[in-house]
C-alpha positions, 0 to 999 in steps of 0.5 A: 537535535531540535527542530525549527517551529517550521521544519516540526510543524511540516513534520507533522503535516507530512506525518498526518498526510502519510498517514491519511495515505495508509488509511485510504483517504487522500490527504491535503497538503498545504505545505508546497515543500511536501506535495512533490512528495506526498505525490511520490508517496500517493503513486507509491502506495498505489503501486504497492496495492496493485502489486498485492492484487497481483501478487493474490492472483498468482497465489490463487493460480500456484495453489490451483496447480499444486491441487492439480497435481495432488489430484484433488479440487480446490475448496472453493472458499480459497485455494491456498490449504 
């Protein structure tokens, strides 16, 4: 199945601006088509980095508590064994 120019050519703008997302930057988006998506994307991938922040918080405290109860002190560098 073979794109239009069209459709190939805004794949590739999505393509490039998903990917400008995943590196940190924000990405420009001239196709007006793709900005309600990119922005979906950007909130997406927002939520998923503070997600991971969460995530680390609650690792750090779980293997606070395992060192608690083995009756050790955590190392200092990092908790997790």
């Amino acid at each position: 199945m073979a794109l239009e120019p069209d459709e190939l050519e805004q794949a590739e703008e999505l393509d490039k601006a998903v990917d400008s997302l995943l590196r940190g930057e924000d990405p420009i988006v001239t196709d007006p088509e793709l900005q309600p998506l990119i922005e979906v994307a950007r909130l997406r991938h927002r939520l998923a980095l503070q997600w991971q922040q969460e995530a680390q918080l609650y690792r750090d405290k779980v293997w606070e508590l395992v060192w608690q109860k083995l009756g050790q002190k955590a190392p200092k560098d990092n908790c997790a064994p």
